[in-house]
C-alpha positions in Angstrom: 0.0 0.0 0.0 1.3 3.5 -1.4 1.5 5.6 2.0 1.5 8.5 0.1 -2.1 7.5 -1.7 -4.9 9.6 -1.0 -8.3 7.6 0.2 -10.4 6.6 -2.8 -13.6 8.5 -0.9 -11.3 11.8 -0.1 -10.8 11.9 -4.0 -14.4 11.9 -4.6 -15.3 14.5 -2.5 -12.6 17.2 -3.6 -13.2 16.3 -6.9 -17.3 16.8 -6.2 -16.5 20.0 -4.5 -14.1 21.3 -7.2 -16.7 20.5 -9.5 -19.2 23.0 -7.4 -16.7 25.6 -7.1 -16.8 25.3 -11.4 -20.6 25.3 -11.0 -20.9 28.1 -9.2 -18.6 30.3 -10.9 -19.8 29.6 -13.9 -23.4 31.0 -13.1 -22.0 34.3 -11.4 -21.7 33.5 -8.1 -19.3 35.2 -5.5 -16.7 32.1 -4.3 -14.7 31.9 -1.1 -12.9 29.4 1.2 -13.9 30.2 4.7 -13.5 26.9 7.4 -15.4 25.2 9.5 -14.1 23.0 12.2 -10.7 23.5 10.6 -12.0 21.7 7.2 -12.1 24.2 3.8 -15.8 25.4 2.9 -16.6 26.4 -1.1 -19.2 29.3 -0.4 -20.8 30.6 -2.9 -23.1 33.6 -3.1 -25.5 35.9 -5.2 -28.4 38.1 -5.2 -31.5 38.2 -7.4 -34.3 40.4 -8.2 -37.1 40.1 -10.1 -40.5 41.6 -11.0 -42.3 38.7 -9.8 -40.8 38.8 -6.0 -42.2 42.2 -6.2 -38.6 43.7 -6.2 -37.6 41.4 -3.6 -33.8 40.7 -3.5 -33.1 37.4 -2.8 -29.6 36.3 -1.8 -28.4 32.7 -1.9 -25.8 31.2 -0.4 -24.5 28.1 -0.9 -22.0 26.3 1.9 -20.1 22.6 1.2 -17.8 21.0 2.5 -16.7 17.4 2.7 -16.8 15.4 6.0 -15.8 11.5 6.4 -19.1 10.5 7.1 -22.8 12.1 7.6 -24.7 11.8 10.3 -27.5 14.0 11.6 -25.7 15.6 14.4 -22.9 16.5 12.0 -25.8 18.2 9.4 -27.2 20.3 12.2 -24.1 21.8 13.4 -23.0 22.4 9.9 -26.1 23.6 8.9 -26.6 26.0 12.1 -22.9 27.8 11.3 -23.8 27.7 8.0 -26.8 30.4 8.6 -24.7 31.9 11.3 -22.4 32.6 8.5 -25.1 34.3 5.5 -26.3 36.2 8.8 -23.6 37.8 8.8 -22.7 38.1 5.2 -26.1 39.3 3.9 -26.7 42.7 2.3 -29.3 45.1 3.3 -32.1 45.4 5.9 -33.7 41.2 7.0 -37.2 41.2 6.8 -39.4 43.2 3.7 -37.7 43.2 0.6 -35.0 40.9 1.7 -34.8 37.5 1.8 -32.1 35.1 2.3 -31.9 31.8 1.3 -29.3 28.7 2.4 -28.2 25.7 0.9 -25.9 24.1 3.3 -24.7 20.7 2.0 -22.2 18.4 3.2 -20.3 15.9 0.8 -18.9 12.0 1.3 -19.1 8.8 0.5 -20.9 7.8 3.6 -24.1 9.4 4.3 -26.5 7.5 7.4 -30.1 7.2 6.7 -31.2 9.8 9.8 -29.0 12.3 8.0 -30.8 12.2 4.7 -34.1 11.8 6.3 -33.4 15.1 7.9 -32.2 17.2 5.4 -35.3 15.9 3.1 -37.9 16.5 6.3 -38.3 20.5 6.2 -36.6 23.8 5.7 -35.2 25.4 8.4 -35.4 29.0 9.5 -33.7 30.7 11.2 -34.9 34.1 12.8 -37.7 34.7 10.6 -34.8 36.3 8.3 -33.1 32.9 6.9 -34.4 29.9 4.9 -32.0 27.0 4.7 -32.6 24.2 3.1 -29.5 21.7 4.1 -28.2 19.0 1.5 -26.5 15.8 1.6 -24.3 14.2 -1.1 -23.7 11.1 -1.2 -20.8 10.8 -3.6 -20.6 6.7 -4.2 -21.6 5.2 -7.3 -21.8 6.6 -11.3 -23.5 9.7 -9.7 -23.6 11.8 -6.7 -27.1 11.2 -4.9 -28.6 14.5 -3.4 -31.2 14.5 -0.7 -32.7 17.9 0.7 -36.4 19.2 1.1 -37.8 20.0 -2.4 -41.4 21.3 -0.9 -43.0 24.9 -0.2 -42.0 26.5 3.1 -44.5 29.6 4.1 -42.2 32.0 5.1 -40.0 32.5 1.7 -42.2 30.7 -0.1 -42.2 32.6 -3.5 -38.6 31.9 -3.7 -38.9 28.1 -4.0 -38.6 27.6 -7.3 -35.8 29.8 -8.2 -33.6 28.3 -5.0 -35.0 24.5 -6.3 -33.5 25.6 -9.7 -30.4 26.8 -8.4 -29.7 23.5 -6.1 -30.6 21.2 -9.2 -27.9 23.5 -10.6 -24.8 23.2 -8.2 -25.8 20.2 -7.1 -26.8 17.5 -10.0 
C-alpha cells in the first residue's frame, strides 16, 4: 500500500466540491474558502431580483464541504454555522424586501439514513430572516445522490422555485 495514496472517498469529494466551485462560478456566483471546524468550505453567493418577487432581493448562499461520514448531528451543526455565517454576510435590511436563502450541503461517501431523512424533512429557519434548506451528497456510485427538502416553506415561499433551480444547478 502506497502511503503516500490519497483515500479513494477523499478523492471523490474534492473532486465533487471542485466541481461546485466550477458550477458556481460559472453562473456568477461570489466564491470563497472560509472553514469550518478546521475543514475548507466552497461558499458561494448571489443576489437576485425580479419583477415577480415584487422587487424582492433574494440572496443565496451556498456552503459545502466534505466530512468522512454524515450523520445527523454533523448536518445540524454544519447547517446552524452555515446560517450563522449568510447572517452575517447578507446585504441590506432582514425582513421586507430581503430575503435570504441557504443551501448548506455536506459531501462524502458515507451518508446515514437519519442524515438524509433530515435534510429531506423540512426547511429550516432561522430568525424569521433565513431559509436553509440543508443537502447531503452522497458521492458513491456513477453519480452523486442528493437529498434535501424539495417542498413549499410559508415563510419565503415565492422563492422556492428559483432556489430549487439553483440546487438542481450546483448540485446535479
Amino acid at each position: 500500500m502506497n502511503p503516500h495514496a490519497t483515500e479513494p472517498t477523499a478523492d471523490a469529494a474534492a473532486t465533487y466540491l471542485t466541481e461546485l466551485h466550477e458550477r458556481l462560478t460559472a453562473d456568477g456566483c461570489t466564491v470563497t474558502l472560509p472553514h469550518w471546524s478546521d475543514r475548507p468550505v466552497v461558499t458561494g453567493c448571489r443576489a437576485d431580483r425580479k419583477a415577480r418577487w415584487f422587487g424582492t432581493k433574494a440572496e443565496l448562499f451556498v456552503f459545502a464541504t466534505a466530512v468522512p461520514e454524515i450523520d445527523a448531528a454533523t448536518l445540524g451543526e454544519f447547517t446552524a454555522w452555515a446560517m450563522r455565517y449568510a447572517k452575517n454576510l447578507r446585504g441590506g435590511k432582514p425582513g421586507a424586501r430581503n430575503a435570504a436563502l441557504v443551501l448548506p450541503a455536506l459531501v462524502s461517501t458515507r451518508v446515514r439514513p437519519e442524515a438524509a431523512q433530515w435534510a429531506a424533512q423540512d426547511a429550516r429557519i432561522l430568525d424569521t430572516t433565513l431559509i436553509s434548506r440543508p443537502l447531503t451528497v452522497e458521492t458513491t456510485g456513477p453519480a452523486p445522490r442528493t437529498t434535501m427538502y424539495r417542498g413549499r416553506v410559508v415563510w419565503g415561499g415565492m422563492f422556492t422555485s428559483h432556489v430549487l433551480q439553483k440546487a438542481a444547478l450546483y448540485f446535479p
